[in-house]
N, C-alpha and C positions, 0 to 999 in steps of 0.2 A: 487534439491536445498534445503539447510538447512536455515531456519533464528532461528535465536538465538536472544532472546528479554529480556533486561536486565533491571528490573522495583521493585517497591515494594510494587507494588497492583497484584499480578498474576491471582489472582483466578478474575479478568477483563475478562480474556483471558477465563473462562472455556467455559461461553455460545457458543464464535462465535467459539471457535474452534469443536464445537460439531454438528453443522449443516453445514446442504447443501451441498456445490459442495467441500468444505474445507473441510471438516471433510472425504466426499469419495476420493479425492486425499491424504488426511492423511492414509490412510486404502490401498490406492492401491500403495503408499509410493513413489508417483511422489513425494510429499514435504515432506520437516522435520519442523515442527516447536516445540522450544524448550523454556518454558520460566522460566524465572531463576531470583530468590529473590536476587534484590542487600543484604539484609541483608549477606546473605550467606559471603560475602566476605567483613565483618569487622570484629574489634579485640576487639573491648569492649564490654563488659557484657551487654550493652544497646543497642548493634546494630544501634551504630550510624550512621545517612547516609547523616545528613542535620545539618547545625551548622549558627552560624551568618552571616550576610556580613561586611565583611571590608568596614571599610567607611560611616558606618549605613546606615539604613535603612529597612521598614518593611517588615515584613518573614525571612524564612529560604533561604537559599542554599544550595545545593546538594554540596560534597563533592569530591573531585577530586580522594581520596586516593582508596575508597572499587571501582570504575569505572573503574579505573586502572587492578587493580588486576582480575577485574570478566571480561574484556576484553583480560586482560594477559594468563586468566586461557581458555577463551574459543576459541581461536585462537589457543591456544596451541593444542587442543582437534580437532580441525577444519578437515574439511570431507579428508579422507586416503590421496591423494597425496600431499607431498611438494609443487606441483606448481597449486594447488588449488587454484583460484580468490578470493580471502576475500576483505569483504567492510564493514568498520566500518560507522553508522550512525545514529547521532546526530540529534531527533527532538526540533526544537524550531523556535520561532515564528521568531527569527529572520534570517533562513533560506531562500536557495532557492526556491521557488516556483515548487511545484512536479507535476510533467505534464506526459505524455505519452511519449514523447522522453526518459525520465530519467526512465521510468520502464523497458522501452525495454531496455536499457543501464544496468540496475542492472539485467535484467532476466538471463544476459549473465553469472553472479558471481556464484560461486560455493556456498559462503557461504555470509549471511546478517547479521553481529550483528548490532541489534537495543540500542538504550540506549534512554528508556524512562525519561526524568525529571519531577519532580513535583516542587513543591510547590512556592517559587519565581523564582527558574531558577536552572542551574546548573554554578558550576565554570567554567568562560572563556575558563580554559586550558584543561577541556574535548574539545573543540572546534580547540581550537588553538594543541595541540600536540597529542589527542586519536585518533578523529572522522577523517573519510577522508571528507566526508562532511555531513554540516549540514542541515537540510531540515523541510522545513516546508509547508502545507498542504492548506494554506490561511491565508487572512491578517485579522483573527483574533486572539483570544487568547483563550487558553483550559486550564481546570486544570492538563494535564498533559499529558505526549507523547505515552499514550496507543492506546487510539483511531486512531489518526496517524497511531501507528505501521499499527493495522488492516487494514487502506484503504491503504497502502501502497502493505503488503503483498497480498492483496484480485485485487489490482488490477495489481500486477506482475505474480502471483500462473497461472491466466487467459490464461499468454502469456506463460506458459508451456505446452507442447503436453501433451493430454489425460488429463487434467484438465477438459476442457469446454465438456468432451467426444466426442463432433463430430467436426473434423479439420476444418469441412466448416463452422463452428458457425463463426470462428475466420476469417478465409481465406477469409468467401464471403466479412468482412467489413476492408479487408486492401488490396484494388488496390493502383496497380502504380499509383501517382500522374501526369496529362498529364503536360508536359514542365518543368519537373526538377526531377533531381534526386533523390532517396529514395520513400520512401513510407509515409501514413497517415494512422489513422483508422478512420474509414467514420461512423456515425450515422445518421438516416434517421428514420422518425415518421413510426409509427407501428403500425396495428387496426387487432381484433378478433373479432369472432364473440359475438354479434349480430351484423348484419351490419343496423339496425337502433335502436337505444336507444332512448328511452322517458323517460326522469326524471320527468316532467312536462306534464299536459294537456296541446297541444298546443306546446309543446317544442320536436324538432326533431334532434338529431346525429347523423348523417349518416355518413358512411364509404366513403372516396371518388369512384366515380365510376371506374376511370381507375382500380382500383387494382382487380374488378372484372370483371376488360376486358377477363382477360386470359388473353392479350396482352402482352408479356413479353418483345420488346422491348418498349410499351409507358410504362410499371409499371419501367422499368429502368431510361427512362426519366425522369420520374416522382422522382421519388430518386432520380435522381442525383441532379436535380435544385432544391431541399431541402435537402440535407448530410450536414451533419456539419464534417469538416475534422479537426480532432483534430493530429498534426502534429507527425510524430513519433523521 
């Protein structure tokens, strides 16, 4: 899978793309990640990319024109086959709420262009005629759609084979949901050693006991009637 992240802060991008389990699926080229200066694709000598809003009011707005073109330019480029899956996406607060259904549904796309915005927002009609849809990450507000990108990308890359390096990382936390069709990812509390911690004199964290029953079908029960099934 390629994502393609179209912003005008990039070097945001250098840290995360340099660590962990992202940066070794970048090296073993399960993913492409690609990210690309809106400057690159304006026409004045000032690299314009943000201009007033119609209508007044305070800040800038993103520019419909250089979005255009650096969406134009990178679809065009998009991975060897003609019938290649592209999905153009628009972060902003006033988005769909990005959940786990919607990653697995984008894991499936060949390719992902992002279009980060800053400053007061971007023009409407990226929304209305670029993006296939717009998305957003929670009902707050951020100075811009970098961050996004990343939990976006870090939580699709996951649901790619040989990402997580062992299948069962992934496999063991998405059973069949009982009495309906499709699947969940299931999360369930977690403890390492030490199985008793003292922060405090007097103060005791213990591990619960079933999980050192060895009993593997009560440490099952015990999971199951605490997962949280976050829907796929």
């Amino acid at each position: 899978m390629k994502f393609d992240i179209i912003t005008i802060f990039p070097e945001i991008f250098d840290s995360y793309l340099q660590e962990s389990l992202i940066d070794r699926a970048l090296k073993k080229g399960l993913i492409k990640i690609k990210i690309h200066n809106l400057r690159k694709w304006t026409i004045d000598r000032h690299q314009t990319v943000d201009d007033r809003p119609y209508g007044g009011g305070i800040g800038m707005v993103m520019k419909v024109e250089p979005i255009y073109r650096a969406v134009t330019a990178l679809k065009k480029s998009k991975v060897k086959s003609q019938k290649s899956k592209v999905k153009i996406i628009l972060f902003s607060p006033r988005g769909k709420k990005f959940n786990q259904k919607m990653a697995y549904q984008f894991s499936k796309f060949d390719q992902l262009i992002f279009i980060c915005g800053r400053y007061e927002g971007v023009d409407e009609r990226v929304a209305k005629y670029i993006a296939d849809e717009t998305i957003s990450i929670g009902d707050y507000v951020l100075m811009g759609g970098e961050l996004p990108a990343m939990v976006v990308i870090e939580t699709i890359a996951r649901l790619i084979p040989g990402v997580l390096g062992k299948p069962q990382l992934l496999k063991e936390r998405v059973p069949a949901l009982p009495g309906r069709a499709g699947r969940g990812f299931v999360e369930y509390p977690q403890y390492t050693r030490p199985e008793i911690f003292k922060p405090q004199k007097g103060k005791k964290w213990q591990v619960p006991k079933v999980l050192l029953s060895g009993d593997h079908k009560e440490i099952t029960e015990w999971r199951r009637k605490r997962k949280k099934i976050i829907e796929k």
